[in-house]
Structure formats: C-alpha cells, structure tokens
C-alpha positions in Angstrom: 119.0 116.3 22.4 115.7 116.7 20.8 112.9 117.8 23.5 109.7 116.3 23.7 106.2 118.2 23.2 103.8 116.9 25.8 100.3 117.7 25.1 98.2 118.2 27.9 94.3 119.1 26.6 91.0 120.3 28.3 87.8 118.7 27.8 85.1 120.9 27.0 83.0 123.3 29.5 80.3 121.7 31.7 77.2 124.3 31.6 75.5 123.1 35.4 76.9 122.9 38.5 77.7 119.6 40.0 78.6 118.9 43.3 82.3 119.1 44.8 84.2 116.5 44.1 87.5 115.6 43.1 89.0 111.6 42.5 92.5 110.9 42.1 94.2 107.8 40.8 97.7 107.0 40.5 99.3 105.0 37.8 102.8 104.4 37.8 105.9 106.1 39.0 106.1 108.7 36.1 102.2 108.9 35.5 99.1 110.4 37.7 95.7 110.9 36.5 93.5 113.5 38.3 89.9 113.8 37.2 88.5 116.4 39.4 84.9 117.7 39.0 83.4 121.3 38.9 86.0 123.0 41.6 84.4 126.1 42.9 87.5 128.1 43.6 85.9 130.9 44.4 82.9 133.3 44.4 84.0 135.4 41.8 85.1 132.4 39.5 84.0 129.0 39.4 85.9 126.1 37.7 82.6 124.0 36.4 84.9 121.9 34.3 84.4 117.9 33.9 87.8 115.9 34.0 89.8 118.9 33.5 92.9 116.4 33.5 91.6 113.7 31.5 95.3 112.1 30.8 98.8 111.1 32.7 100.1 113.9 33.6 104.2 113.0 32.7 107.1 114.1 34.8 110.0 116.4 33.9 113.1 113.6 35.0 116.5 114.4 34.4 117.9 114.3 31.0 114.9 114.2 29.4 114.3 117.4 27.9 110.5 118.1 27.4 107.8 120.2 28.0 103.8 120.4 29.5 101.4 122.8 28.4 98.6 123.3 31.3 95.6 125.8 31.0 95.2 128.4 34.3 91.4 126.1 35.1 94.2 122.8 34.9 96.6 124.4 37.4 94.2 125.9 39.7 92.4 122.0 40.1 96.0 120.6 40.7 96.6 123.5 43.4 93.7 123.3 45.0 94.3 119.6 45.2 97.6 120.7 46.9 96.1 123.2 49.5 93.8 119.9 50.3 97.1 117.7 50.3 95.4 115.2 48.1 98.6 114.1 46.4 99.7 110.3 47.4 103.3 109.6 48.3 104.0 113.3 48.3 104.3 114.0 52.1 108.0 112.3 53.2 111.7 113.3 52.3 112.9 110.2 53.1 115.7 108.6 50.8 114.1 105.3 50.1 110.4 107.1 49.1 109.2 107.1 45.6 109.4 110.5 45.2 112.2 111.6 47.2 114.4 113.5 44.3 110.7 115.9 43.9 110.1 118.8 46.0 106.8 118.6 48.3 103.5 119.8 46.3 101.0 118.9 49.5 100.1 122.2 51.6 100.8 120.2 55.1 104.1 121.8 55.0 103.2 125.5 55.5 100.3 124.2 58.0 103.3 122.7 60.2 106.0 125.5 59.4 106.4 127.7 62.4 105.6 130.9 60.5 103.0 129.5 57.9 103.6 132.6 55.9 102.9 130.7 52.5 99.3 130.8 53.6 99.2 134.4 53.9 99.5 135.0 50.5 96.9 131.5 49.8 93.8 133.3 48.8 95.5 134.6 45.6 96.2 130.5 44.4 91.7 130.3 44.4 91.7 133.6 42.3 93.1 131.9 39.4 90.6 133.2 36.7 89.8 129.7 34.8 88.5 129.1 31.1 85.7 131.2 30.0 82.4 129.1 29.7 81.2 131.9 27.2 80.8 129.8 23.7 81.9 132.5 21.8 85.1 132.6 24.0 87.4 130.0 22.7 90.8 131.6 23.9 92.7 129.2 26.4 95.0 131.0 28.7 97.8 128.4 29.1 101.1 128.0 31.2 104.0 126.3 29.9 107.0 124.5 31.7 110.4 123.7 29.9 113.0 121.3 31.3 116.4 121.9 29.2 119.6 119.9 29.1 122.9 120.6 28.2 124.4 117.3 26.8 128.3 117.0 27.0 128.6 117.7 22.9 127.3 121.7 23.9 129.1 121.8 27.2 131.6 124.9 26.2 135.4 124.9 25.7 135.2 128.4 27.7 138.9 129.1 27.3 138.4 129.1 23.3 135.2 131.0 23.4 136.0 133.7 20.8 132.8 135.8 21.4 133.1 138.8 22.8 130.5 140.6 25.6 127.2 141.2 25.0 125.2 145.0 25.8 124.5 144.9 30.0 122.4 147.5 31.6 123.0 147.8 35.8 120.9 149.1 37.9 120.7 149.5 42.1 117.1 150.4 41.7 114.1 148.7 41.2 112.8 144.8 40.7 113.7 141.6 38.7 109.8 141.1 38.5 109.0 144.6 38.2 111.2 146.6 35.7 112.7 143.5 34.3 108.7 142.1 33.7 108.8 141.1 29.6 112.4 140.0 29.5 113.7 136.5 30.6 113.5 136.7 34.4 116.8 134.2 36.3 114.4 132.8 39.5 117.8 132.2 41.7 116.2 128.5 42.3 117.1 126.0 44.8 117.8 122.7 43.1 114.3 121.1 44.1 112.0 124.1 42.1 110.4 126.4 44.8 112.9 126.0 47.2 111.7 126.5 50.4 107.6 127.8 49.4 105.5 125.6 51.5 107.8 125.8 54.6 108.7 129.2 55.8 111.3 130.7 53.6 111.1 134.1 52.0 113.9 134.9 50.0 114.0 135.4 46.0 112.7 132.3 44.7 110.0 131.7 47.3 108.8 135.5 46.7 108.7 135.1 43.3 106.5 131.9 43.9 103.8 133.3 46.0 103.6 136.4 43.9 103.2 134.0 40.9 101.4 131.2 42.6 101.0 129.1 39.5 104.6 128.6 39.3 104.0 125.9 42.1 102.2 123.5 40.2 105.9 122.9 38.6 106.5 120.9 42.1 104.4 118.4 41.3 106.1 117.2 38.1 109.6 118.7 38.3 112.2 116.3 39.4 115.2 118.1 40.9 117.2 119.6 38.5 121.0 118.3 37.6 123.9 120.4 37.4 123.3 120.5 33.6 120.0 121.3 33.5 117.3 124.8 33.8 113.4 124.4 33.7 111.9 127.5 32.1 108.1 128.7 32.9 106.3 130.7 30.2 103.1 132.4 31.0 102.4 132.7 34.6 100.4 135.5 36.1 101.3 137.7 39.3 98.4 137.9 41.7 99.9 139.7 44.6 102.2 142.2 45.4 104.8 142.6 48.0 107.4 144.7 50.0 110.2 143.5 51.9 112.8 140.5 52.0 112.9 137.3 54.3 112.0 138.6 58.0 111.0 142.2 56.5 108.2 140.1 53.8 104.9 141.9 53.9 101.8 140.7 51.6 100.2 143.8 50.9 97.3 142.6 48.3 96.3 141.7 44.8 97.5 142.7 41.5 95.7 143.1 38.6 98.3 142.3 35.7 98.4 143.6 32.8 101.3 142.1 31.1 101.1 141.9 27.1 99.9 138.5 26.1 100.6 136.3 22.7 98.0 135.6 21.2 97.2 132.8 18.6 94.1 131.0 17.1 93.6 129.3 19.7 95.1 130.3 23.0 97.4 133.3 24.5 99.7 133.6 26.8 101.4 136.0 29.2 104.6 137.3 28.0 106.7 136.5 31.2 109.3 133.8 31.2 110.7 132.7 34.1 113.8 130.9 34.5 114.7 128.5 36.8 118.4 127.7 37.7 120.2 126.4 40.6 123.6 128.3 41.8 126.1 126.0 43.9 125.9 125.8 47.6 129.0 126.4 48.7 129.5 125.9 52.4 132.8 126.8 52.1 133.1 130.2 50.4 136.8 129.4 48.6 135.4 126.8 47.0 133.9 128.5 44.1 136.7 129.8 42.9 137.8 126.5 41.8 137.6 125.9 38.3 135.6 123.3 37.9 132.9 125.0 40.5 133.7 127.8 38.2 132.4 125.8 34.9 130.0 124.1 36.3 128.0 127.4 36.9 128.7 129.2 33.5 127.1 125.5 31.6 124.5 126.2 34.6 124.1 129.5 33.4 124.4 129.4 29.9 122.1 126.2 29.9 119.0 128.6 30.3 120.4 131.7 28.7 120.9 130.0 25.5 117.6 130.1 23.2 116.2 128.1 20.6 118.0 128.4 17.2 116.1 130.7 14.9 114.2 132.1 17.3 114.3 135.7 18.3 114.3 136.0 22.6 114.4 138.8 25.0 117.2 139.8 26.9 117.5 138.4 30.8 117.0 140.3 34.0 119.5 138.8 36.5 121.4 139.9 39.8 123.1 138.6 42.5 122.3 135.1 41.7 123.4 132.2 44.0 124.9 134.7 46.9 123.0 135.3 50.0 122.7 132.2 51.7 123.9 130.3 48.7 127.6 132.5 50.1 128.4 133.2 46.3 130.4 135.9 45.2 128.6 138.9 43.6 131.5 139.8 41.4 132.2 136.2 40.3 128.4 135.4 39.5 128.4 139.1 37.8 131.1 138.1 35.3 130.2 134.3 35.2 126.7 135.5 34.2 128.1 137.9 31.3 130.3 135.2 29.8 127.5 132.7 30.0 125.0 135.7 28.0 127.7 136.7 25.7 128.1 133.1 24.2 124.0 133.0 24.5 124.2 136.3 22.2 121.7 137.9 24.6 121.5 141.1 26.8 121.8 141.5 30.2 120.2 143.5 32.9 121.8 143.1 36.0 119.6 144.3 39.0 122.4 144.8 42.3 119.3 144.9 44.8 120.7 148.8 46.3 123.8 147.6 46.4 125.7 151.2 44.6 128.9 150.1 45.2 128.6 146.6 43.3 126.6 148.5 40.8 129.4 151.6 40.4 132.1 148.5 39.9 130.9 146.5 37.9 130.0 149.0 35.3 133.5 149.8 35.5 134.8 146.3 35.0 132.6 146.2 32.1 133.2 148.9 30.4 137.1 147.7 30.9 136.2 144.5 29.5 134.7 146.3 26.0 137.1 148.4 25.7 140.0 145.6 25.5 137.5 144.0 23.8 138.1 140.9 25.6 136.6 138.1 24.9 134.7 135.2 26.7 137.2 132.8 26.7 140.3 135.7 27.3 138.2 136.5 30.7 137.9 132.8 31.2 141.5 132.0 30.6 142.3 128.5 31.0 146.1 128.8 32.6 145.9 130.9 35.0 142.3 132.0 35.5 142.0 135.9 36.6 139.1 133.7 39.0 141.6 132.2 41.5 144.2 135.2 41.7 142.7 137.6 43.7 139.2 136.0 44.0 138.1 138.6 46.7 138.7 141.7 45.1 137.6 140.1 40.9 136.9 143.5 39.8 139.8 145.1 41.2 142.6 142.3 39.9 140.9 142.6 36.3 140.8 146.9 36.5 144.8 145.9 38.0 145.8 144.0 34.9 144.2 146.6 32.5 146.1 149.6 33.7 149.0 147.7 33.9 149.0 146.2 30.4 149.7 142.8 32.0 149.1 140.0 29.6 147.1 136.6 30.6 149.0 134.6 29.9 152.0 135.5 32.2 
C-alpha cells in the first residue's frame, strides 16, 4: 500500500506581540482548521506565531497509511488548545458520536478523574520550546506521526518462514526510555493511542506519554488502530522524569534532553522513535494461546518492526509487552516478539522490568533456539504449535524438546 505524505507547514514568525487569542473552525469529519494567534506558553518561551496551522489538519483512519509532519510551536498551540478543551465533539464516548473510534484530546478528563495525576506532570506540555524567531535561525524542530498497515498480500505464512533469529540482548536492569533511548522504542499501546493519559492511569504507555507530552497531540488525529495496523512517532522530546509504576508514579522534575538530533537543510529532529502497538486483551488468559490470537499478534508485531525497504533502522527496545493488565504471557510475547524481529531482520533488546528469572530463561531458550538454529517458522510450526502444548511453562516445553531430540512434527 503506498503511504501518503501529508504536509503540514508553518507560516512565518510574527515579530510583536498580539493579544491571546485562539479561533477554531471545523470543516468536515476528516478536516479541522485551527488558526490560533501568538500563544504565550510560557515565561521563558513564547509562541508569537500567526496561524501556526494555516491548513486541514487530516486524520490518520484505518487503512490508510500516511503520515503528518508537525513543528514543536504546532503541537504546543494544539495542546494548549487541549488543556483549554477547545476541541468540538471531542468530549463523549458514546457509540453514535462523530468521533467515537478517537481517543479523548480535551483536558476535562484528568480535571474529573479522581486522581488528576496527568496534571501533575502539565507544566512540562507549556515548556515546549517553539520555533526560534532569530532570522538567522531557520532550523524547524519537527515531530512526525506514521500510521502503517499490513495489507493481506504481507500478512506472513509464519509456518514457512525460513529466517532464522535475529541478535537479542536481555536485560533485568534499567529502562525502555532510558538505556533503550536511540533505538526503536515498542510503547505497549492501548488500541485508542495514549491509553488511559487524561484519566488516571499510570502504567507504560501513559508514563511514556507524560514524560513525552508531545506524543499526545497523536489523540487528536489518530483513529484507533486495527488489528493490522502500528502508528510510529519520530522525534518527540522528554521533558520530565519519573520513578515508580502505577500507584508507586512519582513526577520528580524536568529533563533537559540531550538526545542526538538529524539534522537537514531545513529542519532536525530528535532521534527517538516511538512505536505504538496494541497487544490483545485477553480476558480469558487461555485464549492467547490459540493460534489465530497467536498470529494476529506476530502481524501486530511484525507490522511495526518491519522498516522501510532500503533503509537502514535501529534495533527495538521491547519487554513484556501486552502482559500486566493486558494478562499476556511473558514467555509467549518474548518469543512472539523474536519471530516477529527476526522476519523484520532487526535486533532486539528485551528489557524484563527486574524480573531475573524471566531474564535467566529466556536467554536460555534463546540461546537453545540458535543453537538448533531454528527457524521462524520451525518455532512457529503450523501442526502442532510448541504454543498450545504446554503453554504455561513455553520455555520449559521448548528446552524439553531440545534435550530430548524430539522432532516437531511428531
């Protein structure tokens, strides 16, 4: 499917001050047009832009591959439209509304939430440093947003994947965000991007969004994402830094970020990519071992892991994607996530969170796996997949069948 290249441009620097105001038309269901006015974010930097969105701003809808290109002065006047809950339309879930597949973008939600704790990390989203007035500074600092689609024809056979596993580094210690910062970071995304941001949750994805606040400006224009589909974020800067998980979550300040940037004639841009992909929900835990639940992740999976051909990408920091409250396996996303990174000819650091034990295993299991030199589709194995024999004990079953020289195909 060929993606579409949305431009998105900035008009040129007003030099006075004008005085606050912001206007907001809608168009159509797929268009908006903001024209906002000289936004003073902050007192350290001031946004004294005209019409910094002078055109539609298009959606990211399903099966439509594209991609929007926003500058940091763009995404700061769309947030601080959100903290204001300017945006039309935007404030009901109901089934029948207009925008009822999009997350929420309006800020009402963490003012109602019962723990607002979105807002405690809020002064970071008016820190966003906007376009330089300087003349002689012409350098844009842009964000980027991806929507990709696997169409049926690259859905894999898995069973006849000949490739064999890619390099994998494990580690209990340290951070996806952290140690894992220039290489293709896996948000562990809810379906609807953000998750839970604006209400009260505070788990991996909505960390990872209020550490990176521009990341939700993607609510606005991302619809929720099908089971074949991965929306990838280049360029986004972390303001804040953190400690803790869910109830444990403390804020504990900025962070100046010094993160390599690309640079062109034109613009640079952060070198972080963050991407976004939604693990099943399973309710019932047994369900995932059923082979279609099973496929349906690796496409999930390999949808984002797979790069652009000719193109030279980083490896991916992963973990325990899609477990937790999602009730996934560790060892089942562990392997799904190698297959999927194998057939993507990509790297994989896999971070276990502290957990040694699933760290000590599956560096067994994998060095097991190279060893045979197994490949993708012999750990898949389409008769009697090694997923629904033991599917407690995965690592265990596969170290089983090793030492016992047990074929797969028995």
């Amino acid at each position: 499917m060929q993606r579409r290249n949305i431009p998105f441009s900035c008009c040129d620097p007003v030099r006075q001050p004008d005085p606050l105001w912001c206007s907001l038309v809608w168009k159509r269901k797929s268009t908006a047009t903001f024209i906002v006015c000289s936004m003073s974010l902050s007192n350290r930097h001031k946004c004294n832009s005209l019409c910094l969105c002078v055109q539609a701003i298009p959606l990211l809808q399903r099966h439509q591959p594209a991609s929007i290109t926003l500058s940091q002065g763009q995404i700061s006047c769309l947030l601080a439209n959100a903290f204001f809950c300017t945006f039309p339309h935007r404030n009901t879930t109901k089934s029948n509304a207009e925008y009822h597949n999009y997350p929420p973008i309006n800020f009402s939600r963490s003012a109602d939430a019962a723990s607002p704790l979105p807002l405690t990390a809020a002064p970071s989203l008016f820190n966003i440093p906007t376009d330089s007035s300087d003349s002689a500074q012409i350098v844009r600092k842009l964000v980027g947003a991806e929507e990709r689609w696997l169409s049926d024809a690259e859905a894999q056979a898995w069973g006849k994947c000949t490739d064999t596993l890619h390099k994998l580094h494990v580690t209990s210690e340290g951070r996806i965000e952290a140690e894992g910062a220039q290489l293709l970071q896996v948000d562990f995304a809810a379906s609807k991007i953000g998750g839970g941001v604006l209400d009260s949750g505070l788990v991996q994805e909505e960390i990872l969004f209020l550490m990176n606040p521009e990341l939700i400006v993607a609510r606005l224009f991302t619809e929720k994402l099908d089971r074949d589909e991965c929306l990838i974020i280049t360029g986004t800067q972390q303001f804040s830094c953190y400690s803790g998980f869910s109830d444990s979550f403390q804020w504990l300040g900025p962070y100046d970020d010094h993160l390599e940037r690309t640079f062109s004639v034109c613009w640079r841009r952060l070198k972080r990519q963050i991407l976004a992909i939604d693990a099943c929900h399973f309710r019932q835990p047994m369900d995932q071992y059923n082979m279609e639940k099973v496929k349906r992740e690796l496409n999930k999976a390999y949808c984002g892991f797979k790069g652009h051909y000719g193109h030279e990408e980083p490896d991916i920091a992963t973990g325990k994607w899609g477990c937790g409250a999602f009730n996934g396996d560790p060892e089942l996303k562990a392997v799904i996530q190698l297959m999927a990174a194998a057939k993507a000819r990509r790297g994989l650091a896999f971070f276990t969170f502290g957990d040694h034990d699933l760290c000590r295993r599956l560096q067994q299991t994998y060095h097991l796996l190279v060893t045979q030199k197994m490949t993708v589709g012999e750990t898949f194995h389409d008769r009697k997949p090694i997923f629904t024999m033991l599917p407690i004990w995965l690592f265990a079953f596969l170290s089983f069948r090793f030492s016992h020289n047990l074929p797969f195909n028995s």
